[in-house]
C-alpha positions as CSV (number, residue, x, y, z in Angstrom):
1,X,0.0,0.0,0.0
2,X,1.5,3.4,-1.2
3,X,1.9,6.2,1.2
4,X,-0.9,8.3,-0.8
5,X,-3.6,5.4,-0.4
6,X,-2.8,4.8,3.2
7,X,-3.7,9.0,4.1
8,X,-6.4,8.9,1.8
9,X,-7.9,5.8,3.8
10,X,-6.9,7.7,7.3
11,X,-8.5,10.4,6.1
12,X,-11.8,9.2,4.6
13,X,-12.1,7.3,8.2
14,X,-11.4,10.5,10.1
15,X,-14.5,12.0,7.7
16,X,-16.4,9.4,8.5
17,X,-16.1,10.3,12.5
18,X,-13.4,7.4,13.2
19,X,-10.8,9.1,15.1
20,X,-8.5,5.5,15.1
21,X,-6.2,5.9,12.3
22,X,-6.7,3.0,9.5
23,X,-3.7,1.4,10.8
24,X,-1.5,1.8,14.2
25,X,1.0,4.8,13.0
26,X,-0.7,5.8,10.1
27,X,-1.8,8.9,10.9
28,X,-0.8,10.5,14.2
29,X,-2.6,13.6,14.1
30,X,-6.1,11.9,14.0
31,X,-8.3,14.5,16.0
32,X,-8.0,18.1,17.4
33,X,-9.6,18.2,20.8
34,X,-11.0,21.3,22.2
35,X,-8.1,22.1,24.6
36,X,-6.4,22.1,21.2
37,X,-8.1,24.4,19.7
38,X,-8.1,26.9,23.0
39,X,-4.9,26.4,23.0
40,X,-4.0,27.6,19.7
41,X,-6.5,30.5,19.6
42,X,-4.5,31.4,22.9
43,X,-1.0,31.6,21.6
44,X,-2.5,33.4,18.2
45,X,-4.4,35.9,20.5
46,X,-1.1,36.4,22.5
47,X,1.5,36.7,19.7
48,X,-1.0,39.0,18.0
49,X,-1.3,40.9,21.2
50,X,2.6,40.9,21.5
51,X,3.1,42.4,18.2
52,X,0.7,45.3,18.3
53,X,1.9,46.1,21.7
54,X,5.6,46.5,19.9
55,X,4.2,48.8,17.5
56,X,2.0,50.7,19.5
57,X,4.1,51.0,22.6
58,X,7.6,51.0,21.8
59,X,9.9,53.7,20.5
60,X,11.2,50.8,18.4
61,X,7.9,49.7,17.0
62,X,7.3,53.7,16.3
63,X,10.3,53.8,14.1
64,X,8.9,50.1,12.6
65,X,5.6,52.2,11.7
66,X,7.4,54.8,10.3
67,X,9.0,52.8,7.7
68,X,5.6,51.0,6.7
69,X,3.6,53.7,6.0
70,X,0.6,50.6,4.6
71,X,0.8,50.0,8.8
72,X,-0.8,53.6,9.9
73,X,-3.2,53.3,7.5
74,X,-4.5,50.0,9.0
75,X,-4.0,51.2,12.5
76,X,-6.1,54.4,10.9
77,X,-9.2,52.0,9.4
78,X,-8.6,50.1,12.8
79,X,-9.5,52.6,15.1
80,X,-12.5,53.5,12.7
81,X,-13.8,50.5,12.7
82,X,-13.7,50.5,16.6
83,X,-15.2,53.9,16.6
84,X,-18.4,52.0,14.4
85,X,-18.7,49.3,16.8
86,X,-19.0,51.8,19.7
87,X,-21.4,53.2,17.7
88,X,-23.5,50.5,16.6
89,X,-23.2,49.2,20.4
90,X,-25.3,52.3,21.4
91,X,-28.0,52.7,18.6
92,X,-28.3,48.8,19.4
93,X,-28.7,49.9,23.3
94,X,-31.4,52.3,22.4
95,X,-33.3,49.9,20.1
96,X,-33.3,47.4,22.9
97,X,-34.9,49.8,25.4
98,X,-37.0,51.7,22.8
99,X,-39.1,47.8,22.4
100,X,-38.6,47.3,26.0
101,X,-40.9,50.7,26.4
102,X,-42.7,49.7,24.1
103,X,-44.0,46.0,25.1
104,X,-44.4,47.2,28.7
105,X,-46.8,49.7,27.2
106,X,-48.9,47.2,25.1
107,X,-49.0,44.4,27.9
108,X,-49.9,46.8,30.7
109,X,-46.6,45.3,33.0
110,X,-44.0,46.7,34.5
């Protein structure tokens, strides 16, 4: 059996929901359990946290901005879109207690 057909079968098994691989030492990685996956969303969160901190903070990452022009320009549509959140945030806010008025008034309850 060639290499190709052995993955393929690991692979159609893991499909399938049969996290044993075909054969013992087929195919190690055979599932990706939840701690996994917190795990890895973790350690991108942090390195992505590490790295603007560098920019943002450091006189170093200043002078890294300064040669990447593209990079304020992101920060720039960045804090935009922040400042769109915050805004959606409160016109959401207000529609929420706008109904809220509004079904104590038709049912009569406080």
């Amino acid at each position: 059996m060639t290499e190709r057909s052995r993955l393929a079968r690991a692979a159609s098994a893991w499909s399938n929901g049969d996290t044993r691989p075909a054969r013992a030492g087929a195919w190690r990685t055979e599932r990706v359990t939840d701690r996994t996956k917190i795990m890895l969303s973790a350690l991108a969160g942090a390195t992505g946290g590490a790295v603007a901190g560098y920019l943002l903070l450091t006189k170093s990452g200043e002078d890294v901005r300064a040669k990447l022009p593209v990079l304020e320009d992101v920060i720039g549509r960045l804090q935009d879109l922040q400042a769109s959140v915050q805004h959606a945030r409160g016109v959401a806010g207000q529609s929420w207690s706008t109904l809220r008025d509004i079904t104590r008034d038709t049912t009569g309850r406080a």
